[in-house]
C-alpha positions as YAML, in Angstrom:
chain: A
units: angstrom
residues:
- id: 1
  name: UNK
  ca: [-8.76, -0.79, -17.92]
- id: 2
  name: UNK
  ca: [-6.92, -4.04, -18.52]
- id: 3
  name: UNK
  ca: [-5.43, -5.14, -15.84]
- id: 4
  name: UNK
  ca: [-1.73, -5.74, -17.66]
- id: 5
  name: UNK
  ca: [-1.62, -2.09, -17.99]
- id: 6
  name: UNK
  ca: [-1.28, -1.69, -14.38]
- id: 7
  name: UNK
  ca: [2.19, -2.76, -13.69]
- id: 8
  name: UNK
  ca: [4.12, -3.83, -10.65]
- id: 9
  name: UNK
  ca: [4.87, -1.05, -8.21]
- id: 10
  name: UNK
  ca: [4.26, -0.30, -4.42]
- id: 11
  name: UNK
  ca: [1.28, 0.31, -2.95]
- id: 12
  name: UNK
  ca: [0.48, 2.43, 0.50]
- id: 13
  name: UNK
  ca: [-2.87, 2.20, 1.99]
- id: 14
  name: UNK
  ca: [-4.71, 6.20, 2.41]
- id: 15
  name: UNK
  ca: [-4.51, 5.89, 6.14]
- id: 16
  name: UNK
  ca: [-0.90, 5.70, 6.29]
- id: 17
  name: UNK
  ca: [-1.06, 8.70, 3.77]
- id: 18
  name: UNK
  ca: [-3.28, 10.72, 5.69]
- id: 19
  name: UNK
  ca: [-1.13, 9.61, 8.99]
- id: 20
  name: UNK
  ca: [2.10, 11.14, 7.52]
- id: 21
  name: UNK
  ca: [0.68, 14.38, 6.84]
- id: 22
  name: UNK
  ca: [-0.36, 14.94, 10.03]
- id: 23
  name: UNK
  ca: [3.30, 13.35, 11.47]
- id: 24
  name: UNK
  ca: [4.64, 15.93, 8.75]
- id: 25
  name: UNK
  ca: [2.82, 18.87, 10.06]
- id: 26
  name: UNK
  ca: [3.78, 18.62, 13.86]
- id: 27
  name: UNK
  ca: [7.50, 17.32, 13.64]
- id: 28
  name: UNK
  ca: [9.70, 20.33, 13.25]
- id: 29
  name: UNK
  ca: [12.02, 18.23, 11.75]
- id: 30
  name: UNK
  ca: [10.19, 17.87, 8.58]
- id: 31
  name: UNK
  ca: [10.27, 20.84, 7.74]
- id: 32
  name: UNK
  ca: [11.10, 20.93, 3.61]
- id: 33
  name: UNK
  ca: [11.04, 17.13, 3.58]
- id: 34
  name: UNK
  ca: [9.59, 14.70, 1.00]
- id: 35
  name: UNK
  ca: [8.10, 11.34, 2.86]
- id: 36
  name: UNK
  ca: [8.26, 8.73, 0.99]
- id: 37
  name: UNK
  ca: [4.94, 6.45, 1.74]
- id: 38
  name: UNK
  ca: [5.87, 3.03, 0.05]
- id: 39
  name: UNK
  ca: [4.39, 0.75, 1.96]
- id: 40
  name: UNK
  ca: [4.93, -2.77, 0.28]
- id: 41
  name: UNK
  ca: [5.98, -3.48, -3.30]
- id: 42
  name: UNK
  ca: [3.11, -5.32, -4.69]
- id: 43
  name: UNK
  ca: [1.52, -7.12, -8.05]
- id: 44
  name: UNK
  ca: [-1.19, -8.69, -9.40]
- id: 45
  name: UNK
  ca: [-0.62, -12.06, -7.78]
- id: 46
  name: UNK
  ca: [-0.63, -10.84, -4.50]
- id: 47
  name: UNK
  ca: [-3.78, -8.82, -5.27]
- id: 48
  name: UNK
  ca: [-6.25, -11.24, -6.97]
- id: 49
  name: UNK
  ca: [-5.73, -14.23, -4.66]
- id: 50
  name: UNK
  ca: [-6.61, -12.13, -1.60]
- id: 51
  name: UNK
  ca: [-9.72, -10.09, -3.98]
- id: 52
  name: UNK
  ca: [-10.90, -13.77, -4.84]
- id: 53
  name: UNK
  ca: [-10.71, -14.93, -1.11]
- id: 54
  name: UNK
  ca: [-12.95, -11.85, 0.18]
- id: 55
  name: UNK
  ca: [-15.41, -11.84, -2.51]
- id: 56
  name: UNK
  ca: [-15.71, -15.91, -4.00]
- id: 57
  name: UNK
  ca: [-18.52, -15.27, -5.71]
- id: 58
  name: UNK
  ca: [-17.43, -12.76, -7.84]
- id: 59
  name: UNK
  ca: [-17.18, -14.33, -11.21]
- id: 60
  name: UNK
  ca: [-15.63, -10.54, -12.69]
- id: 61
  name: UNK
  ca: [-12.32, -10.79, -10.71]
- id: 62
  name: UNK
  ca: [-9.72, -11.88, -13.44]
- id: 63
  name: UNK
  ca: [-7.00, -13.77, -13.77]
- id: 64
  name: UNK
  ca: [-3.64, -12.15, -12.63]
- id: 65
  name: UNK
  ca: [-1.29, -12.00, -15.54]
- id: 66
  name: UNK
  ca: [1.06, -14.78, -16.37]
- id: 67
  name: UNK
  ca: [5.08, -14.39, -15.04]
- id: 68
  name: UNK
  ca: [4.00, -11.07, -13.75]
- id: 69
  name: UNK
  ca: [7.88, -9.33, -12.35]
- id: 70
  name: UNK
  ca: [7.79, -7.53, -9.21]
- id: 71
  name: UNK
  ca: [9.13, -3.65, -8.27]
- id: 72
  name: UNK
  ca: [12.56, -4.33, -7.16]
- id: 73
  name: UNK
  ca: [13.07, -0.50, -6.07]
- id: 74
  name: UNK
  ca: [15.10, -0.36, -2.76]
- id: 75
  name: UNK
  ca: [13.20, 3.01, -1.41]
- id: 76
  name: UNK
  ca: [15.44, 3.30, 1.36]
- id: 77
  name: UNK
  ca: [13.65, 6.68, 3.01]
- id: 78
  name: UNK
  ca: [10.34, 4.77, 3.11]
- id: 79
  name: UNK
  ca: [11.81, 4.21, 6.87]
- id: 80
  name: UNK
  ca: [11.90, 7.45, 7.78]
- id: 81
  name: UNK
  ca: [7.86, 7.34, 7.30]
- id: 82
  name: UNK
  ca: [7.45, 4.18, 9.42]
- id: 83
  name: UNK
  ca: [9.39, 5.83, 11.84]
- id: 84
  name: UNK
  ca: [6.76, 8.86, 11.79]
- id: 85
  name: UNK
  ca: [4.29, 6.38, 11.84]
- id: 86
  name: UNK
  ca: [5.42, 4.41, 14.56]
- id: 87
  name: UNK
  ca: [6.25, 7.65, 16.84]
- id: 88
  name: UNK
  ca: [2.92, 9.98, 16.25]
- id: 89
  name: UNK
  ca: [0.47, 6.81, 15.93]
- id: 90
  name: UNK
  ca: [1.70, 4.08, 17.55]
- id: 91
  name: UNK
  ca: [1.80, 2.11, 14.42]
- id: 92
  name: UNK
  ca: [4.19, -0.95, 14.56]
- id: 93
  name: UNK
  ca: [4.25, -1.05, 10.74]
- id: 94
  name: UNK
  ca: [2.14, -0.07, 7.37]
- id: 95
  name: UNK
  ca: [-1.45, -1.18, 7.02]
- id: 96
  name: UNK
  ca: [-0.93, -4.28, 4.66]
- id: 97
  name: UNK
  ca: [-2.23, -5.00, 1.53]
- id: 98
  name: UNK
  ca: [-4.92, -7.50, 2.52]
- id: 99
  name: UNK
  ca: [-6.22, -5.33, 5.29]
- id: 100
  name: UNK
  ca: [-6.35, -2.35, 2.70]
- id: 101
  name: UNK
  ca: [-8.25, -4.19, 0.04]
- id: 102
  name: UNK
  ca: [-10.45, -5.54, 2.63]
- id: 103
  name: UNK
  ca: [-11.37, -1.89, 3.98]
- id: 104
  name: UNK
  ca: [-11.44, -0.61, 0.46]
- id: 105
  name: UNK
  ca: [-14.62, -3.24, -0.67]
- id: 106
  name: UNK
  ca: [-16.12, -4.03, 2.71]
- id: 107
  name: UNK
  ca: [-18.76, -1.43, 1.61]
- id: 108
  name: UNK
  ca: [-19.37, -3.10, -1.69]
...
């Protein structure tokens, strides 16, 4: 899939995912609750620089596309989930992007 396709938007790393369902299932005070997980609004300039720094070799990372916008959405409830995050787990904030793209191809 070209890459241009994929447009700006936030991302949220599976940890924190799997973190708030668990924070979901033992605070009463969920209950009937949507959490949003937005972690950090991100694009394709943020993404290929940090790709291209973990794997320099890799001739098949492309170029991010030119004046690329960003997701300006203010989710204000995403701080109800770092809150859950921060209280069940300890977690001072979301997993950032780098150190999710760096899990996601250390196996690769």
């Amino acid at each position: 899939m070209p890459i241009h396709l994929l447009k700006p938007q936030y991302f949220v790393d599976v940890r924190d995912t799997a973190r708030l369902h668990v924070a979901a299932l033992l605070d009463r005070s969920v209950a009937s609750q949507r959490i949003f997980a937005f972690a950090h609004a991100s694009n394709w300039n943020e993404i290929i620089p940090i790709l291209r720094r973990f794997r320099p070799n890799n001739s098949q990372i492309p170029d991010p596309p030119e004046e690329e916008g960003r997701d300006l959405s203010d989710i204000r409830p995403r701080e109800k989930a770092a809150q859950l995050l921060k209280r069940f787990f300890g977690q001072p904030d979301w997993i950032t992007l780098e150190e999710s793209l760096r899990s996601s191809i250390d196996g690769f």
